[in-house]
N, C-alpha and C positions, 0 to 999 in steps of 0.2 A: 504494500500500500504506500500512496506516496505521500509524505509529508506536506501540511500543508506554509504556506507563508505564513511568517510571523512578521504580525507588527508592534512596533513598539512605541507604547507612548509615553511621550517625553516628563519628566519630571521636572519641576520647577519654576520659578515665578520670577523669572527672569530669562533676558534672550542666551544669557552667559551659563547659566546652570542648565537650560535647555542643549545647547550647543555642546556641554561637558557630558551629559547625559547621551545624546546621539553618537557622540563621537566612542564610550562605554558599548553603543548596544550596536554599532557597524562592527565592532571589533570581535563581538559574543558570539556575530553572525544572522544581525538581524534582516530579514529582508525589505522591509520599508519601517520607516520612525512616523509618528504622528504629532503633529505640532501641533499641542493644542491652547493656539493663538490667545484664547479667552485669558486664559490664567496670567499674562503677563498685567492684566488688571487689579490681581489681587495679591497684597502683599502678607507675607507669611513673617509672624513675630511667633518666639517662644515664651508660653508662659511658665512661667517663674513662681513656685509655689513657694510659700515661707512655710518653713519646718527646721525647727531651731537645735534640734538634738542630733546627735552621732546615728543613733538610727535612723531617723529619717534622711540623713545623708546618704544613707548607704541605700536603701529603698530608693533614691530618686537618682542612685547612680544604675540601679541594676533594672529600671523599665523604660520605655521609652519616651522620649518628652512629648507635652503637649505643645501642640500649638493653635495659636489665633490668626483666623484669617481675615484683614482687613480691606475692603473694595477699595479699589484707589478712581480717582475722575479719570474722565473718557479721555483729556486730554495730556492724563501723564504716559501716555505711550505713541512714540514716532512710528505711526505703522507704516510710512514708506521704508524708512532706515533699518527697521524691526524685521520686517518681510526680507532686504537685499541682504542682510547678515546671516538669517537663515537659508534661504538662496546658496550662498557664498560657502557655507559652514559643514552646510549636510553633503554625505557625500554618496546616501545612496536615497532611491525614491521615497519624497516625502509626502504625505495625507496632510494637507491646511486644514483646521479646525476653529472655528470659531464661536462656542457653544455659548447661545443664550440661558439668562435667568433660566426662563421657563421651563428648559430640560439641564436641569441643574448645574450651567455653564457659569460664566463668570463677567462676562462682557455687560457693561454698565451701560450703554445705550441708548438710543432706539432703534429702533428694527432699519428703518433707512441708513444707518448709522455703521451699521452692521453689514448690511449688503452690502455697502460702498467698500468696507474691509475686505468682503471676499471675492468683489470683481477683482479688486489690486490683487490680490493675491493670484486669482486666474492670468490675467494681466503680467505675472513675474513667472508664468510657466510651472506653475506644481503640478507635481506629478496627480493628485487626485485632489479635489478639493470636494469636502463632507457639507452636506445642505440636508437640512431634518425634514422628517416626513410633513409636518408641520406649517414649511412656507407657504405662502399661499401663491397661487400658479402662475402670477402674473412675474412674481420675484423670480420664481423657481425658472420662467423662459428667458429674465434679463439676465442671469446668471449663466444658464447654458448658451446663451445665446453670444454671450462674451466669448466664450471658447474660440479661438483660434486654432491652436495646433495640440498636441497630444493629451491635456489633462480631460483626465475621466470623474464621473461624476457619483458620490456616496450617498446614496438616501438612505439617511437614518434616523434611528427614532430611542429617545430613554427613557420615557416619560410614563411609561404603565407597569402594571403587572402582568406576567404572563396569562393570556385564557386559554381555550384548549387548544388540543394540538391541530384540532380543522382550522379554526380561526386563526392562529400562527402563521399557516402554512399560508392560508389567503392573506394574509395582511403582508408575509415576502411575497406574494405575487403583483399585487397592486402598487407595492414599492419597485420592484423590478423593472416594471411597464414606465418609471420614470428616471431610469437613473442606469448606470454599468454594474453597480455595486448595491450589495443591500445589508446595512446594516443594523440590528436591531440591539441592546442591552436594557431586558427587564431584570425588574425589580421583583427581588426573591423572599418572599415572606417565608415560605418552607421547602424543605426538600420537594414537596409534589410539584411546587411551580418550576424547581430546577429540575425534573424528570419530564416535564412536559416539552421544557425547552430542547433535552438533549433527546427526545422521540424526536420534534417535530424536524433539529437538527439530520440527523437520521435519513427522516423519509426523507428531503427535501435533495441529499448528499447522495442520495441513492437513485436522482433522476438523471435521464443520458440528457445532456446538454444543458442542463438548469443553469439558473445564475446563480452568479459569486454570492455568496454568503456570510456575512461572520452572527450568528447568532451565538449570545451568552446573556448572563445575569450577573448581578451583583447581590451577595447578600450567600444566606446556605446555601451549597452546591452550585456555586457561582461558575469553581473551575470547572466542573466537571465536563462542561460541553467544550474547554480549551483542551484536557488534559485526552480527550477520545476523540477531539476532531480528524486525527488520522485514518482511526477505524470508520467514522462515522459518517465521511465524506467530503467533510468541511473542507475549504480550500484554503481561507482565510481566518488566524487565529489574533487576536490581541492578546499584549503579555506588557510586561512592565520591566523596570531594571531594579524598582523599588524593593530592597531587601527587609524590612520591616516587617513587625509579626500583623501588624495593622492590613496586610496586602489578603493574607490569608482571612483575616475575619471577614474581609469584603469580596471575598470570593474570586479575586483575582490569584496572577500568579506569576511569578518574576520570570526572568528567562531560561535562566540557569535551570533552576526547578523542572519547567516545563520539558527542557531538552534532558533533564536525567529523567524526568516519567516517560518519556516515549523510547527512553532505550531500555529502561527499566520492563517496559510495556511490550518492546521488542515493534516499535511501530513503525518499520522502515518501508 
């Protein structure tokens, strides 16, 4: 069975820890990074518990810190300068992402605000630029409509919970009908919802000619549809370089990890 592509998305809240992070996951063996453009809106402070005693010393040396994440205005970030550095930086195909509020993105906006971001971004030649099932059609034609020369288009969507696996399976197909790519990440309340995900993964991996796929969830049995995509047909997997125990509780799953389960798995 053949492995499928791994993408990796970028970590950090800056173009600099983005570009240190890409340059980590080219090396690991990634095959495209995901820039996800939004987050350079929000800045990441650590907070700083007061605990005055040797033990609690020792407790906040041995888990991981928290932090606070503060929205910064629309106009602390040069998105010409911001786009030509990533451009410049990455050195294999990159995914633009620009995630609004609404599907738990970070970009402070308005919607016109935001499209004008991701024309530039088509505009500087990315290799795929992501647009949510969400926009409304007249955005979604001035945005395809920009295309020029090779960037492919991701419709995708984060914004529910898994329903069953009929309705999964129609909701990639109606995305399909607008886009190269289809990507979905629900929201995992219990294992059932992450079993529905990785059936509906499954049938969908098991048709001759289907489109590109990356379905998963976030939450219980999040990795599970990353960790089988081999077996189960998937072509396309998201993964992280994030080595924190925080990756696992959200169901994701770093790279490393991922590429010792599929040998582990024997899933070549």
């Amino acid at each position: 069975m053949a492995r499928p592509k791994v993408v990796v998305s970028l970590c950090g809240n800056t173009v600099e820890e983005m570009l240190e992070d890409a340059a980590l996951a080219t090396a690991a063996g990634a095959d495209m990074v995901e820039v996800r453009f939004d987050q350079l809106w929000i800045k990441r402070e650590a907070v700083i518990e007061e605990d005055e005693n040797e033990e609690g010393d020792r407790r906040r040396r041995n888990r991981e810190p928290k932090w606070n994440y503060i929205p910064l205005p629309i106009e602390s970030v040069d998105v010409e300068t911001s786009i030509n550095a990533f451009k410049s930086g990455i050195r294999i195909p990159a995914i633009f992402t620009c995630r609004p509020v609404r599907q738990d993105g970070g970009f402070p906006g308005e919607e016109p605000e935001r499209i004008s971001v991701l024309k530039f971004a088509i505009d500087s030649g990315v290799s795929y630029i992501d647009i949510e099932d969400d926009v409304p059609e007249e955005d979604l034609n001035v945005l395809k409509g920009t295309i020029t020369g090779s960037t492919k288009v991701i419709i995708s969507d984060h914004s529910s919970s898994p329903p069953s696996v009929e309705e999964i399976i129609q909701r990639v197909d109606d995305m399909a009908a607008k886009g190269d790519l289809v990507k979905i990440c629900y929201r995992l309340g219990n294992r059932g919802g992450a079993l529905r995900v990785l059936e509906a993964a499954k049938d969908i991996g098991e048709r001759e000619g289907g489109p590109d796929v990356a379905l998963m969830g976030l939450g219980e049995g999040g990795a599970w549809a990353r960790i089988h995509a081999p077996l189960i047909g998937t072509r396309i997997v998201y993964s992280t370089m994030d080595e924190s125990m925080s990756v696992m509780k959200q169901g994701r799953i770093n790279l490393e990890d991922l590429t010792i389960a599929w040998d582990l798995l024997e899933y070549d």
